[in-house]
PyMOL commands that place a pseudoatom at each C-alpha (Angstrom):
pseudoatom trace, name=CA, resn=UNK, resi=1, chain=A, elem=C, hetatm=0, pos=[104.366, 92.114, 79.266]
pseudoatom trace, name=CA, resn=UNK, resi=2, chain=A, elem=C, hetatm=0, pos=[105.039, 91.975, 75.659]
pseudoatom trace, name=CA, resn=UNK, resi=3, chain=A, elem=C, hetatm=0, pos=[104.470, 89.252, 73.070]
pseudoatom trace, name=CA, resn=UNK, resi=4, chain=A, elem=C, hetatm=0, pos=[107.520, 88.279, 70.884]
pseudoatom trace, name=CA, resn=UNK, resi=5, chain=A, elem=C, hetatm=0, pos=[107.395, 86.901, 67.376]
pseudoatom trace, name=CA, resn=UNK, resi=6, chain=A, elem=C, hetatm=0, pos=[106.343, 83.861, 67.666]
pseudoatom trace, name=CA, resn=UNK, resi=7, chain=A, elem=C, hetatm=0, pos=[103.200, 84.858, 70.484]
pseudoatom trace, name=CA, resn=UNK, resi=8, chain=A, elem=C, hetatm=0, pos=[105.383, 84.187, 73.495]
pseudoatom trace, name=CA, resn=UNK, resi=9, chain=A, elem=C, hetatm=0, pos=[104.609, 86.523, 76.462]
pseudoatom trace, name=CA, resn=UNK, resi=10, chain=A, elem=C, hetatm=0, pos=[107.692, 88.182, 78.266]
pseudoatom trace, name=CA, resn=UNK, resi=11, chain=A, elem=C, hetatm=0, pos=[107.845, 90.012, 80.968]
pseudoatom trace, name=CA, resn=UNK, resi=12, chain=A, elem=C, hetatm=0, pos=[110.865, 92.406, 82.130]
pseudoatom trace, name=CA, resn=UNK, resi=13, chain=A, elem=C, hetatm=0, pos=[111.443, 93.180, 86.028]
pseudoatom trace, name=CA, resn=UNK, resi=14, chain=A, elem=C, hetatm=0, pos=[114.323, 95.053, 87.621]
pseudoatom trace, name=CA, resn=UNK, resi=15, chain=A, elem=C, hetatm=0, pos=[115.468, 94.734, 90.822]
pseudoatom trace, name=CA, resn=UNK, resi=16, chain=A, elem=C, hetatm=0, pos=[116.239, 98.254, 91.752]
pseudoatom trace, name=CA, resn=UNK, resi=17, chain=A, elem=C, hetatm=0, pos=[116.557, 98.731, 95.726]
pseudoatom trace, name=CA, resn=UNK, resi=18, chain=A, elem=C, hetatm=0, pos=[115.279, 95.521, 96.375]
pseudoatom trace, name=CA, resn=UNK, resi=19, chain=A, elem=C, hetatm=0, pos=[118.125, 93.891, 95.301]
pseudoatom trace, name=CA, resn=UNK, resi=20, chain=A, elem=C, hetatm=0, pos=[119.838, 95.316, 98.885]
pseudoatom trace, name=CA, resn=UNK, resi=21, chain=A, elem=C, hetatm=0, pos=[116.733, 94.678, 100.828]
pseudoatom trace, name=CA, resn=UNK, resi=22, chain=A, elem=C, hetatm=0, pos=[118.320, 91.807, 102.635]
pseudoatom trace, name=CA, resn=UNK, resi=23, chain=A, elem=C, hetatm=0, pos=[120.923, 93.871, 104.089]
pseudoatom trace, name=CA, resn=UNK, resi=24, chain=A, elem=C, hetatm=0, pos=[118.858, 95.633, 106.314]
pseudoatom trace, name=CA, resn=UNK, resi=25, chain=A, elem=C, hetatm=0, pos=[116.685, 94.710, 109.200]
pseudoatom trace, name=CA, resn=UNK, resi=26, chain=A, elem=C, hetatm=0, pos=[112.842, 95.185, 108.244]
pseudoatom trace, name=CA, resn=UNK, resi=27, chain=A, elem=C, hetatm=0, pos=[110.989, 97.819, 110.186]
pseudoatom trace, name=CA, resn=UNK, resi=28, chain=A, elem=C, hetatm=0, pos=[107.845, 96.826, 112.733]
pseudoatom trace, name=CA, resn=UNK, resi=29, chain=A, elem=C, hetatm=0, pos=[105.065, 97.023, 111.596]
pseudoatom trace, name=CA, resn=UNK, resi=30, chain=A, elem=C, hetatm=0, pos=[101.504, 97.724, 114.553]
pseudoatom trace, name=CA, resn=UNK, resi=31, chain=A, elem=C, hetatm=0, pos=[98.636, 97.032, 111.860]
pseudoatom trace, name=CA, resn=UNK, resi=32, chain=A, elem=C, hetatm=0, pos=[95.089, 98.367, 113.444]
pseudoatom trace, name=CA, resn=UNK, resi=33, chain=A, elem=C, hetatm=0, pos=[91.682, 97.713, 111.946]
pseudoatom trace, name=CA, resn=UNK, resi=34, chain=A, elem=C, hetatm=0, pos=[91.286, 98.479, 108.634]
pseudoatom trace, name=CA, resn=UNK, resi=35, chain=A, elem=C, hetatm=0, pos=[94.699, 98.723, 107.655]
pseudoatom trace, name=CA, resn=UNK, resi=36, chain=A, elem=C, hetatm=0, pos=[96.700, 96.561, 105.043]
pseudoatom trace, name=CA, resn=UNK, resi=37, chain=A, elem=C, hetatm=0, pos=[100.012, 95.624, 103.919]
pseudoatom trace, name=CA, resn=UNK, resi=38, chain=A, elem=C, hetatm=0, pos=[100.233, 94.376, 101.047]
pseudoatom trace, name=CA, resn=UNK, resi=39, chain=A, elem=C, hetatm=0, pos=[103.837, 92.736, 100.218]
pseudoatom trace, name=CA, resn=UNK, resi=40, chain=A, elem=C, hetatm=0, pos=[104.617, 91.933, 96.839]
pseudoatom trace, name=CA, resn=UNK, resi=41, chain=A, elem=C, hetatm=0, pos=[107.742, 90.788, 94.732]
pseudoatom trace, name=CA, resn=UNK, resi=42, chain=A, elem=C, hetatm=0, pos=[111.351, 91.557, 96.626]
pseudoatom trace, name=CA, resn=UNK, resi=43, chain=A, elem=C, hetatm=0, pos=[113.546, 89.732, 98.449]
pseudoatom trace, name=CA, resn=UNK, resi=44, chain=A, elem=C, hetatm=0, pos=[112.405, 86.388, 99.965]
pseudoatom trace, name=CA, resn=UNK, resi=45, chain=A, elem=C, hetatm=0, pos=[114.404, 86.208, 103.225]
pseudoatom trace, name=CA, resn=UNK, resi=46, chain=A, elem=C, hetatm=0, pos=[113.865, 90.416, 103.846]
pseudoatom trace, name=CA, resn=UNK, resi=47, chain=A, elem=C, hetatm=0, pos=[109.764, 89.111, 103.128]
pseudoatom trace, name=CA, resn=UNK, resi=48, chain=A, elem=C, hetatm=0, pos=[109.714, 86.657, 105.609]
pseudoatom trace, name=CA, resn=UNK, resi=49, chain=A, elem=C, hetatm=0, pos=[111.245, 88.466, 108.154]
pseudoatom trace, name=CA, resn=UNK, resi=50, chain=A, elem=C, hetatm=0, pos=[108.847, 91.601, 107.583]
pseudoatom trace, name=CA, resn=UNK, resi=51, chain=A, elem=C, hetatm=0, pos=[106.038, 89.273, 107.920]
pseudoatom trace, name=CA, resn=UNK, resi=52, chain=A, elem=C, hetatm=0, pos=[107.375, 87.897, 111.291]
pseudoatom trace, name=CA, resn=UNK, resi=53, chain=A, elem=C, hetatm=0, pos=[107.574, 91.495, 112.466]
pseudoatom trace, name=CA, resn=UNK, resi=54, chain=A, elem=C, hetatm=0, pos=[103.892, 92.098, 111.539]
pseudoatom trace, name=CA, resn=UNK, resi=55, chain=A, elem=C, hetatm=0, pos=[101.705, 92.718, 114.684]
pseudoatom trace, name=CA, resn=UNK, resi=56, chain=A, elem=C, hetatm=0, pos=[97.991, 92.401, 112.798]
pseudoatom trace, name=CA, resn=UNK, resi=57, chain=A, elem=C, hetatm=0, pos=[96.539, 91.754, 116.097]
pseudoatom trace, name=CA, resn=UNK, resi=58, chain=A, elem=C, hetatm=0, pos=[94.455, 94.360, 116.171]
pseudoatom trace, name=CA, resn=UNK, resi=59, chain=A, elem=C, hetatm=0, pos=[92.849, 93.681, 113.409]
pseudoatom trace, name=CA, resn=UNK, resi=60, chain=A, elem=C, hetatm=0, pos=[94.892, 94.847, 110.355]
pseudoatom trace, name=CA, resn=UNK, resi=61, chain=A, elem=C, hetatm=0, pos=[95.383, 92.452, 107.539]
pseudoatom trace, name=CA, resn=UNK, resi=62, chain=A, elem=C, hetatm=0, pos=[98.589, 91.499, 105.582]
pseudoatom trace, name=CA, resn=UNK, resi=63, chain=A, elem=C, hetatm=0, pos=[98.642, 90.956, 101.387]
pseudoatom trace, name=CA, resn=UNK, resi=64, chain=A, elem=C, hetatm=0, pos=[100.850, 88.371, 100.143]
pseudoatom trace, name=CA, resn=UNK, resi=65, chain=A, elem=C, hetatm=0, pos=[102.003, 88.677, 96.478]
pseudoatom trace, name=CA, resn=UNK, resi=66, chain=A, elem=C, hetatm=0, pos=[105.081, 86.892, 95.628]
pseudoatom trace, name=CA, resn=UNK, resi=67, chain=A, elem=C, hetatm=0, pos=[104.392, 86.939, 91.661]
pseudoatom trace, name=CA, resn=UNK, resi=68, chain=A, elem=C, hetatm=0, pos=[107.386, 85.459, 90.069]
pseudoatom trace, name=CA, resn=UNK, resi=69, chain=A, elem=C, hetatm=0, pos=[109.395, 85.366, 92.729]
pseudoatom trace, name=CA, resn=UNK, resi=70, chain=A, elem=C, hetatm=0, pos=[107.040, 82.193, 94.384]
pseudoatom trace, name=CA, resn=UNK, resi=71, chain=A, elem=C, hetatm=0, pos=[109.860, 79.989, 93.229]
pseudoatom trace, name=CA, resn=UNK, resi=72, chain=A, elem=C, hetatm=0, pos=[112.359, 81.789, 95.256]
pseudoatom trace, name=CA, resn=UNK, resi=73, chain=A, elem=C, hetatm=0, pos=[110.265, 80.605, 98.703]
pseudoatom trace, name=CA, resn=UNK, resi=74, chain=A, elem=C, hetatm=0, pos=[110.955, 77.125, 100.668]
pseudoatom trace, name=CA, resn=UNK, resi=75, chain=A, elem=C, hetatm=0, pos=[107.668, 75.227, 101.413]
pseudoatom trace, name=CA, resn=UNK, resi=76, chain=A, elem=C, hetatm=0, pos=[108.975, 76.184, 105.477]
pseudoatom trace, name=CA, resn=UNK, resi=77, chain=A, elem=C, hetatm=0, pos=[108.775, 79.807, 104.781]
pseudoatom trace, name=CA, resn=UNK, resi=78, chain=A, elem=C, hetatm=0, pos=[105.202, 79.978, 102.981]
pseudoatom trace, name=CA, resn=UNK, resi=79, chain=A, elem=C, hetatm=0, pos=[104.022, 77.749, 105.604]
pseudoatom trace, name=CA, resn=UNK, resi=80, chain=A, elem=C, hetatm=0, pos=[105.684, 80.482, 108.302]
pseudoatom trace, name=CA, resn=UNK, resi=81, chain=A, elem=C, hetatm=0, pos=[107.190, 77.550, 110.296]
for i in range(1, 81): cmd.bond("trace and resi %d" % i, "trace and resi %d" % (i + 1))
show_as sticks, trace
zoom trace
């Protein structure tokens, strides 16, 4: 984050790899007690389908970040429906 001028904060972001994330299947994922996965900005639909291949069953826990990229979710998707 820097501040322009005129005091406006901006904030640069690059895609990098993520931008091919959604051409590739997600890995499963067996979370256990005490472990966490924490998923932060990338692509939405590659997101939502790691989530749905999340087994936290055993007592792992999953971190959802989407920063920016919130707008880039349908109300369906946050909701996991």
């Amino acid at each position: 984050m820097v501040n322009d001028r005129r005091k406006r904060m901006i904030s640069f972001f690059s895609w990098g790899a993520a931008r091919r994330f959604s051409e590739h299947e997600p890995p499963e994922v067996d979370l256990k007690g005490g472990d966490v996965l924490h998923i932060a900005s990338g692509d939405p639909v590659f997101t939502a389908r790691l989530v749905e291949r999340c087994n936290a069953a055993q007592g792992g826990f999953i971190s959802f970040d989407p920063g920016y990229d919130i707008i880039s979710y349908d109300k369906k998707t946050l909701e996991g429906s």
